[in-house]
C-alpha positions as CSV (number, residue, x, y, z in Angstrom):
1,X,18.8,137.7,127.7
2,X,22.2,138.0,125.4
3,X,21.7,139.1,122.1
4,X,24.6,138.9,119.9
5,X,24.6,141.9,116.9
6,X,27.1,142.1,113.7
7,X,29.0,145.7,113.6
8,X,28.7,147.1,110.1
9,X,28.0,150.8,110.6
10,X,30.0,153.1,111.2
11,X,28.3,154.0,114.0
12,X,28.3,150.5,115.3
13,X,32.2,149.9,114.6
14,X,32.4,152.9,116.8
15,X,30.9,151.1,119.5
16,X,33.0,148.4,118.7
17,X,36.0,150.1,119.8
18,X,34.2,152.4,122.5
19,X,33.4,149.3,124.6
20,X,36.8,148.5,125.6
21,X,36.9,152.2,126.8
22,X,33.9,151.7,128.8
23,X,35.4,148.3,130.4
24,X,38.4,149.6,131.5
25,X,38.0,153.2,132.5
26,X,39.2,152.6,135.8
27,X,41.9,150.3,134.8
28,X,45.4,152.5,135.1
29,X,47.0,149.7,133.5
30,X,44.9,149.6,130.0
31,X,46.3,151.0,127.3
32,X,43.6,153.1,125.0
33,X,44.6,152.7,121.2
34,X,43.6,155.4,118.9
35,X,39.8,155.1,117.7
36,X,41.0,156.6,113.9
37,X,43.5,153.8,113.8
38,X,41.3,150.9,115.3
39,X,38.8,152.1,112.5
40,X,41.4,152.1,109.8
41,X,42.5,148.5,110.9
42,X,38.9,147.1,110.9
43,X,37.8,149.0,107.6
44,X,38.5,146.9,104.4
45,X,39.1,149.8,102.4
46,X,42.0,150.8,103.9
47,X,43.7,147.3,105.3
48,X,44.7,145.1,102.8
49,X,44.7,142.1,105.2
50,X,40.8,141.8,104.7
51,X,41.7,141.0,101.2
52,X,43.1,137.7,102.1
53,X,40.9,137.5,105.6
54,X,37.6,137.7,106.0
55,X,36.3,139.1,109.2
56,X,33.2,139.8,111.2
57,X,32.4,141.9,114.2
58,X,30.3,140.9,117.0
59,X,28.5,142.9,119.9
60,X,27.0,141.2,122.9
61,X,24.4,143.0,124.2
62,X,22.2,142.7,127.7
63,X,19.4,144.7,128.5
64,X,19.9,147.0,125.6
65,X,23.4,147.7,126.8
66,X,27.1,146.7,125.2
67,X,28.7,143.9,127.1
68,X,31.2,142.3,125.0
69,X,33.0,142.5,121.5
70,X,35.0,140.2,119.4
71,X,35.9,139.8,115.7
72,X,35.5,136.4,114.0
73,X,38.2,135.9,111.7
74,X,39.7,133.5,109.0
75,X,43.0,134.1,107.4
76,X,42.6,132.5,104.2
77,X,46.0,132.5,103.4
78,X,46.7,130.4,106.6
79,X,44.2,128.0,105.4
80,X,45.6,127.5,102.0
81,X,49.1,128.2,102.3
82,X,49.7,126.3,105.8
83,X,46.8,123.9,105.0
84,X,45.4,125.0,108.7
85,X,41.6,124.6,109.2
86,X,41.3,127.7,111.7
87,X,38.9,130.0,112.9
88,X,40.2,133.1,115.0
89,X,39.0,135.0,117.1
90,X,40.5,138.4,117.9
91,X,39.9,141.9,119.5
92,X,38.0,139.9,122.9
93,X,36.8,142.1,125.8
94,X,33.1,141.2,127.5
95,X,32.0,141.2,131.3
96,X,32.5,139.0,133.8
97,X,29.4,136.8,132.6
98,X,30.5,133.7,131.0
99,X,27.1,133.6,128.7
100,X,28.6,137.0,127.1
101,X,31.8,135.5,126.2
102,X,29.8,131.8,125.3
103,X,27.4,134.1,123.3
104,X,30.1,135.9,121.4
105,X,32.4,132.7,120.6
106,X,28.9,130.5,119.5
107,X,29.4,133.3,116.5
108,X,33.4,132.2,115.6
109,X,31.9,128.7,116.3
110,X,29.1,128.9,113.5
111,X,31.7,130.7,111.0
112,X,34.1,128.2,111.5
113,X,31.7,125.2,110.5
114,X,30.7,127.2,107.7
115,X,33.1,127.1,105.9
116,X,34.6,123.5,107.1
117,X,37.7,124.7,109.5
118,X,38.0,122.3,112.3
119,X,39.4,124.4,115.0
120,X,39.1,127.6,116.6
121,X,42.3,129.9,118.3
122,X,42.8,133.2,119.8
123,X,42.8,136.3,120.7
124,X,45.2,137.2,118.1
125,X,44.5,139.3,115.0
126,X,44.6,139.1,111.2
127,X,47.8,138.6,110.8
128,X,51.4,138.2,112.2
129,X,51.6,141.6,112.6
130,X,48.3,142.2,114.4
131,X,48.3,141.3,118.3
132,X,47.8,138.1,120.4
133,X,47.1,136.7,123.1
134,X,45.0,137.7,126.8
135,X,47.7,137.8,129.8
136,X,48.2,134.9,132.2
137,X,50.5,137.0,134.3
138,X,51.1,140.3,134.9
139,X,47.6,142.1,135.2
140,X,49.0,144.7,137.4
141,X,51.5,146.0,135.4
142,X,51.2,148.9,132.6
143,X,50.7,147.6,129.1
144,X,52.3,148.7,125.5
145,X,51.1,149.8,122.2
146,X,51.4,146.8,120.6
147,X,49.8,144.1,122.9
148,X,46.1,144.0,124.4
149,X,45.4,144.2,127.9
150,X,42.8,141.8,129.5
151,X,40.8,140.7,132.7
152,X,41.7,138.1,134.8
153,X,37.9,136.2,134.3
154,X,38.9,135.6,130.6
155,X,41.0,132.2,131.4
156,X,38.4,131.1,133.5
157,X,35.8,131.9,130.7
158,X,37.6,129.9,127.4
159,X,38.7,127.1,130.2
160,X,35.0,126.9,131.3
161,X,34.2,126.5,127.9
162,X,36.0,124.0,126.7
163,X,39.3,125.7,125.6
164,X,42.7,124.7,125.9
165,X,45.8,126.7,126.0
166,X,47.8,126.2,122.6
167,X,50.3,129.0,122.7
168,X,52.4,131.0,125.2
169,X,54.0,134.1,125.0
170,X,56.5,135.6,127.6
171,X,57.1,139.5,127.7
172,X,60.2,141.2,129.2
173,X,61.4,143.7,131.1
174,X,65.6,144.7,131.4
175,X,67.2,148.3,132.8
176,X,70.0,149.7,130.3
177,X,72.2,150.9,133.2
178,X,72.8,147.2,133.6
179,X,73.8,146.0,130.4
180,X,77.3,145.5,129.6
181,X,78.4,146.7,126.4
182,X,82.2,144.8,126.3
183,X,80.3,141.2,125.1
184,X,78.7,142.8,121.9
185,X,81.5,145.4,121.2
186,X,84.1,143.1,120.8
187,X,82.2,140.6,118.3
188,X,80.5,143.2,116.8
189,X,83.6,144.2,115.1
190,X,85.0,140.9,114.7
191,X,81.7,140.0,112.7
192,X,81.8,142.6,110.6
193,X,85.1,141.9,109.6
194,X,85.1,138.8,109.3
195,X,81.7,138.6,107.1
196,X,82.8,141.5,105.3
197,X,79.3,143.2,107.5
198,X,78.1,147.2,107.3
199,X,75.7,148.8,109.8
200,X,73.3,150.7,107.9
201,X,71.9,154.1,109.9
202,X,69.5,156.9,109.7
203,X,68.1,160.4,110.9
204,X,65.5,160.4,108.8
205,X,62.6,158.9,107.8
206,X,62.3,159.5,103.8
207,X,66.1,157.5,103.7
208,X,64.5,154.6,105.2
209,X,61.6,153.6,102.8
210,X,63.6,152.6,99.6
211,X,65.1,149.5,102.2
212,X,61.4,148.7,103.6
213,X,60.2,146.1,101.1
214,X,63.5,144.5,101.4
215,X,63.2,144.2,105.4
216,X,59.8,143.1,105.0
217,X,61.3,140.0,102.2
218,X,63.9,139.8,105.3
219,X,61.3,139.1,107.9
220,X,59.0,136.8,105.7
221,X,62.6,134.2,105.3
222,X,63.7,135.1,108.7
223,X,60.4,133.6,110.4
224,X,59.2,130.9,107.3
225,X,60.0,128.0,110.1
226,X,58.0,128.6,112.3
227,X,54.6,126.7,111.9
228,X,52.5,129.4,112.4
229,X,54.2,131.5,110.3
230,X,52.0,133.4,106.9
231,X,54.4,135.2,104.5
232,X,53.0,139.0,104.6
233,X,52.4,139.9,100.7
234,X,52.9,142.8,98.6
235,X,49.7,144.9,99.6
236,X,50.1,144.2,103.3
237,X,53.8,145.6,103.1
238,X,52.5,148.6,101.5
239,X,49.8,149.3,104.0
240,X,52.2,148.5,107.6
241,X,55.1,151.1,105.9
242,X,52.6,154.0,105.7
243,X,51.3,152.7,109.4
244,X,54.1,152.2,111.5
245,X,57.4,153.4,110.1
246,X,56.5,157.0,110.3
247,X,56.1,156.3,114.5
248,X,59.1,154.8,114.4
249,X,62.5,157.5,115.2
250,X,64.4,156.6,112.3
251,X,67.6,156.2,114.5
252,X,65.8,152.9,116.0
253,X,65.8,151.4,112.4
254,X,68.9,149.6,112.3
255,X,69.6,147.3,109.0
256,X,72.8,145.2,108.4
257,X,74.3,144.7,104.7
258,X,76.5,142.5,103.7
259,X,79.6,143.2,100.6
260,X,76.9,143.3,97.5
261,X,74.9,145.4,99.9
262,X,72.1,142.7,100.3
263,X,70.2,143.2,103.6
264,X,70.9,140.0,106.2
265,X,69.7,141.3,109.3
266,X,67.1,144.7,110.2
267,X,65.8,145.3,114.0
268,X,63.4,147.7,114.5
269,X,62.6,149.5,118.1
270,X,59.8,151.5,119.2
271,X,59.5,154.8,121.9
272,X,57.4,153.4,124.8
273,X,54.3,155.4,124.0
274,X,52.2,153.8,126.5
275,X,51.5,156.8,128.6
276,X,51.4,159.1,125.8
277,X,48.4,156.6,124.6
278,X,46.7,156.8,127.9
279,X,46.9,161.1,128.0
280,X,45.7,161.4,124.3
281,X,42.9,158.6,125.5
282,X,41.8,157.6,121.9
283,X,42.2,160.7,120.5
284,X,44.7,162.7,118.4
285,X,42.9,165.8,118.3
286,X,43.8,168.0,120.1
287,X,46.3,166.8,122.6
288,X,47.0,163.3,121.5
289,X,49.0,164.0,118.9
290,X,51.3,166.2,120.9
291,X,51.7,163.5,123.6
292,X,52.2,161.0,121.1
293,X,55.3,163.0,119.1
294,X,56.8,164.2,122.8
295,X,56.9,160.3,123.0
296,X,58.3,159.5,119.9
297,X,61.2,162.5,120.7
298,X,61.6,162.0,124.5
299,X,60.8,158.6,126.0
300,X,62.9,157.1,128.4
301,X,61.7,153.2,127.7
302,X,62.0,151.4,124.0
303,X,60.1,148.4,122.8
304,X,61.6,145.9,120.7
305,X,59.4,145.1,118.1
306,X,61.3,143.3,115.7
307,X,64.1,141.4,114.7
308,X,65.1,139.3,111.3
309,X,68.6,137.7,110.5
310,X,69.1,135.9,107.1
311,X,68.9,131.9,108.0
312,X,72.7,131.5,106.7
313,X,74.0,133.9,109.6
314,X,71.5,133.0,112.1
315,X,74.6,131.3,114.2
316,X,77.2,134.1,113.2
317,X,77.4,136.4,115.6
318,X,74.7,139.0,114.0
319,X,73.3,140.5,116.6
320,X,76.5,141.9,118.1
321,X,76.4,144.3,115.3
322,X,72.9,145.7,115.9
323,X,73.1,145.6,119.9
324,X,76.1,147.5,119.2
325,X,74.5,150.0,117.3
326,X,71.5,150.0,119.6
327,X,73.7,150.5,122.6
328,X,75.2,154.1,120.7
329,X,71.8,155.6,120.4
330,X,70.4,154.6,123.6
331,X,72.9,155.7,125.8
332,X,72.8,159.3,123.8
333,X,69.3,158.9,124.2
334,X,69.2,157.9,127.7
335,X,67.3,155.6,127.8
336,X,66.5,153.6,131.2
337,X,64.2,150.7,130.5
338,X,63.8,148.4,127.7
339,X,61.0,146.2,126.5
340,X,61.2,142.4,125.1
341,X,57.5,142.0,123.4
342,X,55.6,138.5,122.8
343,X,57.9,135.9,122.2
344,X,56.7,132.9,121.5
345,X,57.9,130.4,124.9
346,X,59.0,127.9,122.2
347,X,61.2,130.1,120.4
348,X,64.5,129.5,122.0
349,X,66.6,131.1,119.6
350,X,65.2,134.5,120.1
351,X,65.3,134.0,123.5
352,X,69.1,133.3,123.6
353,X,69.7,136.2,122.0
354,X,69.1,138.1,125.1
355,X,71.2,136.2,127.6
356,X,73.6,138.4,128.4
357,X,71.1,141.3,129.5
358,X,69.7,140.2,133.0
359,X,66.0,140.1,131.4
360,X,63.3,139.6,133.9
361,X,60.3,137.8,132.6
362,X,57.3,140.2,133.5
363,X,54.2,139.2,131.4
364,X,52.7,136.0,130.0
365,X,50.4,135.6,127.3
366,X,48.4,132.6,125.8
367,X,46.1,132.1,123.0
368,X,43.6,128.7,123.7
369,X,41.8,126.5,120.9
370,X,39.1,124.8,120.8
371,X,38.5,121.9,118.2
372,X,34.9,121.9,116.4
């Protein structure tokens, strides 16, 4: 018998997180995240996204034992901003028993017709921010810090139960020692020149954080057409600086200005600090947090995590500027392999950017939804 239990505890959020340990011990290509951060995320107190969203968290247990989690989730300022009657569901890992994974979405089922929403999607998490999505390709490859692993079983499990794919996400993969630096150097100057452009660079952290809020006002016009899109607010911008900007080398902060010194463009790119994650396995005492800054100082692989351009020079030429500067720091840094993370498949503009780099595609990632 499946009984399904609301995490509230401590103790019991704990297991929350523990369980994806317990799934994938064997799995070389699972990445662990760290336990203080996961509680951090899931703890209202500290993450002012569970102002706006309300969230539960669900264990499925069988014979007294922990076979699956997930977190049942509305975004309330999706529902009343984008007028969107959803349900997600978010943070999914059970067994390969399809009555766990019935069990545990019954739950985001029962919250959903509580409060009148008429569909349900996921995996993804609170917020734009958060990850998405379980992989449809590419279970045998190494995952990132920013993106979940998952089983194969799951598509068979939402399919089996009555879910449809509504989203798909492709994740990529390109060497540096093949890109060709001549087709952004050229523009990049003409650009600036032309748009009366700067470059805006740094070595250290501390100079970044008076241009943060203005990135993050950046990235909430850059992405406001896309349907799915919910403009992150003032506490939530507060809360990801102090998270992720600190594990970010400030040289892979790269913020474009134009004459009145009015940011049109900001790309930010991570260390690859997948195999530090795996080494410090959940834990930043008292190893993990060496690995994790030996990462941050000396990996070989980056991540590109974001990218915003100002609507009006979305067609100018932008991005020659900040590939140009990108292409500086990695080649001092030598870097060998570069990472495209979740793009949305429909987003053909972000895709184009990366034409000219001989990309291979090497994950996809879906979220399915299920009407109710």
């Amino acid at each position: 018998m499946i009984t399904i239990k609301e995490a509230i505890t401590k103790k019991e959020m704990k297991d929350f997180i523990l369980f994806s340990f317990d799934l994938y011990k064997n799995n070389p290509n699972w990445i662990p995240p760290l336990i203080s951060d996961e509680l951090q995320t899931f703890d209202k107190k500290t993450n002012p996204t569970l102002q706006t969203a309300e969230a539960y968290f669900y264990l499925a247990y069988k014979n007294n034992k922990i076979v699956g989690k997930l977190a049942a989730i509305i975004n309330w300022e999706e529902v009343n901003i984008l007028q969107k009657k959803k349900v997600r569901f978010g943070w999914f890992d059970a067994i390969d028993d399809i009555e766990v994974t019935k069990a545990l979405l019954n739950k985001v089922e029962e919250l959903g017709k509580k409060h009148n929403m008429d569909h349900i999607e996921g995996p993804m998490g609170f917020s734009n921010l958060d990850k998405v999505g379980i992989l449809s390709e590419g279970f045998d490859l190494i995952g990132n810090a920013i993106t979940w692993y998952s089983m194969p079983y799951y598509i068979t499990h939402f399919e089996q139960l009555g879910y449809v794919k509504e989203k798909e996400y492709i994740e990529s993969t390109f060497s540096f020692s093949n890109v060709d630096p001549k087709h952004f150097q050229k523009f990049s100057t003409l650009v600036k020149e032309r748009y009366q452009l700067k470059s805006l660079n740094f070595t250290k952290t501390k100079d970044i954080m008076p241009y943060v809020d203005k990135m993050f006002d950046l990235f909430n016009n850059a992405y406001a057409k896309l349907q799915s899109f919910v403009p992150i607010n003032d506490i939530q911008k507060e809360f990801f600086k102090n998270k992720y900007v600190g594990l970010i080398n400030p040289e892979y902060i790269k913020f474009v200005l134009d004459k009145n010194d009015n940011m049109i463009a900001f790309a930010i790119v991570m260390p690859g600090y997948a195999n530090a994650l795996k080494k410090a396995n959940g834990k930043l005492f008292p190893f993990g947090f060496y690995h994790l800054l030996q990462a941050k100082k000396h990996s070989k692989e980056i991540v590109f995590y974001l990218i915003g351009i100002a609507p009006e020079y979305q067609s100018k030429g932008v991005t020659s500027i900040i590939f140009d500067e990108y292409y500086k720091i990695c080649h001092e840094k030598g870097i060998e392999t570069c990472i495209r993370t979740p793009e949305l498949e429909e987003n053909h503009a972000i895709h184009n950017l990366w034409k000219n780099f001989n990309s291979k595609i090497t994950k996809r990632r879906r979220t399915y939804i299920k009407k109710i």
